[in-house]
ZAMARGU-4260 file (C-alpha; in steps of 0.2 Angstrom, whole numbers, plus 5000, padded with zeros to 4 digits):
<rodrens>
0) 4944/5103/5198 | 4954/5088/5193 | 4960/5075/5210 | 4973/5063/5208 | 4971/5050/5219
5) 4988/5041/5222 | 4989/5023/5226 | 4999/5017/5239 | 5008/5009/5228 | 5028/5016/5226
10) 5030/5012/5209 | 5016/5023/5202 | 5021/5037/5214 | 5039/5036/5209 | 5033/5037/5188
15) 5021/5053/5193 | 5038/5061/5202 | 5048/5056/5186 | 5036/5063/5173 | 5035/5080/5183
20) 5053/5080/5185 | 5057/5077/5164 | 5042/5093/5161 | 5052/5103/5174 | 5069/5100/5166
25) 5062/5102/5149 | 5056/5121/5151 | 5072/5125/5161 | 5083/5119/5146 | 5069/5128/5134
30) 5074/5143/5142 | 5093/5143/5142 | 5094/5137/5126 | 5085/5154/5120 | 5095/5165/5131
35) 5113/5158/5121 | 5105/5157/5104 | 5098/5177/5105 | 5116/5184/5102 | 5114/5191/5084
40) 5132/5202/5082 | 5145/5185/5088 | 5144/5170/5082 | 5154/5153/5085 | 5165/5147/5070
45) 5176/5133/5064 | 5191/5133/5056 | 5186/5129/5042 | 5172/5141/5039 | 5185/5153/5046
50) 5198/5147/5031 | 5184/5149/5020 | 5180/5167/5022 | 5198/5173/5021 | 5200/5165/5009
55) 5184/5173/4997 | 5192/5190/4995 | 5174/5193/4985 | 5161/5188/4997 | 5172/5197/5012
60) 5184/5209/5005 | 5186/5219/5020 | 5187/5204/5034 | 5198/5207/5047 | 5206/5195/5056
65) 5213/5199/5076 | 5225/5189/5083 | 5222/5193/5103 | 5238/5181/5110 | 5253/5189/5117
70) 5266/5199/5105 | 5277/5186/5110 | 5266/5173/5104 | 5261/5184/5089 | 5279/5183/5084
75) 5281/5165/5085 | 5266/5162/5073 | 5249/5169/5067 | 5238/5170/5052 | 5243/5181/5036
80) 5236/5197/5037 | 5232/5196/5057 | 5232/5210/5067 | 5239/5209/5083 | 5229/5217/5096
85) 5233/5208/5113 | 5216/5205/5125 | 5224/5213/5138 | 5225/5229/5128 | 5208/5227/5116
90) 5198/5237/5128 | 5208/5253/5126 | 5213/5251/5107 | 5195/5250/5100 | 5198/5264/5090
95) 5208/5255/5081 | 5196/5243/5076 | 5181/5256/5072 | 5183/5257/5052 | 5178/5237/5054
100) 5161/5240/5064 | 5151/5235/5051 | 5163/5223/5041 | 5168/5205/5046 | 5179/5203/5060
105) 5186/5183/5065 | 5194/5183/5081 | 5206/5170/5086 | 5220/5164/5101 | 5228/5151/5106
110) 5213/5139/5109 | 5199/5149/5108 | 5196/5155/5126 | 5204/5173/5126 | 5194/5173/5108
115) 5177/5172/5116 | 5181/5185/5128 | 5188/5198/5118 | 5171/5194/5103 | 5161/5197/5120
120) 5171/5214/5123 | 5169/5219/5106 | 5149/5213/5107 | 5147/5224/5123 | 5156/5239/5116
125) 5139/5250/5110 | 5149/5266/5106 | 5155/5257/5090 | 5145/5245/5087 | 5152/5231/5080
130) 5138/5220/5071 | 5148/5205/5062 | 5160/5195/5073 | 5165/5179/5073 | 5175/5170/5086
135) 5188/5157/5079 | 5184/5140/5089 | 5198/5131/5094 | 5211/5144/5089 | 5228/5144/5080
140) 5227/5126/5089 | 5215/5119/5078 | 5219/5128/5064 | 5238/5121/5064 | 5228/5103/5067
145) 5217/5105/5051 | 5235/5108/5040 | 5230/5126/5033 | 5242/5138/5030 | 5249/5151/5044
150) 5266/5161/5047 | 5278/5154/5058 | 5293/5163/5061 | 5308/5150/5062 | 5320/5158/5070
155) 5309/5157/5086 | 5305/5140/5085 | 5322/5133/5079 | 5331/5125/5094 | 5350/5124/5092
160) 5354/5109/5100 | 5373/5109/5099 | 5376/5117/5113 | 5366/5106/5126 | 5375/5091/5116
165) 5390/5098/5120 | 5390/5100/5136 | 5381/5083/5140 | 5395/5076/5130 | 5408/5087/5141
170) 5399/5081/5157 | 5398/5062/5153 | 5418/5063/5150 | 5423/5071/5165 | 5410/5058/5176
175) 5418/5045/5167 | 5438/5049/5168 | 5433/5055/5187 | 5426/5034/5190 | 5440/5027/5181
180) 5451/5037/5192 | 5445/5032/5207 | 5444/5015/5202 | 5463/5015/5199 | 5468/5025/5214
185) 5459/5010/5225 | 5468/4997/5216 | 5483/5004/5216 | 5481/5010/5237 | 5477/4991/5240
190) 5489/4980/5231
</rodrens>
């Protein structure tokens, strides 16, 4: 049987506690690192690998790509060729998504949060078994950022500003003329 003898000494204590420590901290991060890495069905994507595949109609002819933002958020802007499937509403319109279980599916949102949830719905649903999807990291967000190519509906996102100026204008006039008369009416009360 092996004895350690410890010396009264702090420091070498102190380096023994260390060691046994770093050892300890090692096999705990050994551990989770295998638990995140065994998900074989979803997998983490850029942009740029997700712009990649739509665009390579020959290596993925059948990709689908589901926008799971809001219809309101939809409608101001998405990827061509999305499907709209808000999360909220995923669980219950998987049929819609069963001709895809064995093709390519890229899920995107916003920023890439509502994405990972709804590629973890799609991961857990066993009745179809979806095998091949990808969650969009970063989202529409980042996709925007990196200057590919999307639709944006206009009409939403156009401000008319004429009206606000307007009224500003119409307000600053009155404050004004409303100043200046009072300003007369005390000098003309105190002559």
């Amino acid at each position: 049987m092996l004895k350690i003898k410890f010396n009264k000494n702090r420091q070498s204590r102190s380096t023994l506690y260390l060691i046994m420590v770093s050892l300890l901290l090692i096999q705990f991060f050994n551990f989770t690192s295998l638990g995140i890495a065994a998900d074989p069905v979803r997998t983490d994507i850029s942009v740029s690998v997700a712009n990649d595949m739509i665009n390579n109609n020959t290596a993925y002819p059948d990709l689908l790509v589901l926008d799971v933002r809001t219809d309101a958020e939809y409608n101001t802007n998405h990827l061509h060729n999305a499907t709209s499937i808000p999360l909220a509403e995923l669980a219950g319109r998987l049929t819609e998504l069963a001709p895809y279980n064995d093709t390519e599916i890229i899920v995107y949102c916003n920023t890439g949060v509502r994405s990972l949830e709804a590629s973890e719905i799609l991961v857990a649903n066993n009745y179809y078994n979806f095998t091949k999807v990808y969650n969009m990291l970063g989202g529409i967000s980042a996709w925007i950022a990196e200057d590919y190519d999307y639709w944006l509906n206009e009409a939403v996102n156009n401000i008319d500003f004429a009206l606000p100026v307007f009224l500003v204008s119409i307000i600053g006039i009155i404050f004004v003329l409303v100043l200046f008369s009072k300003r007369r009416w005390k000098l003309v009360k105190t002559y």
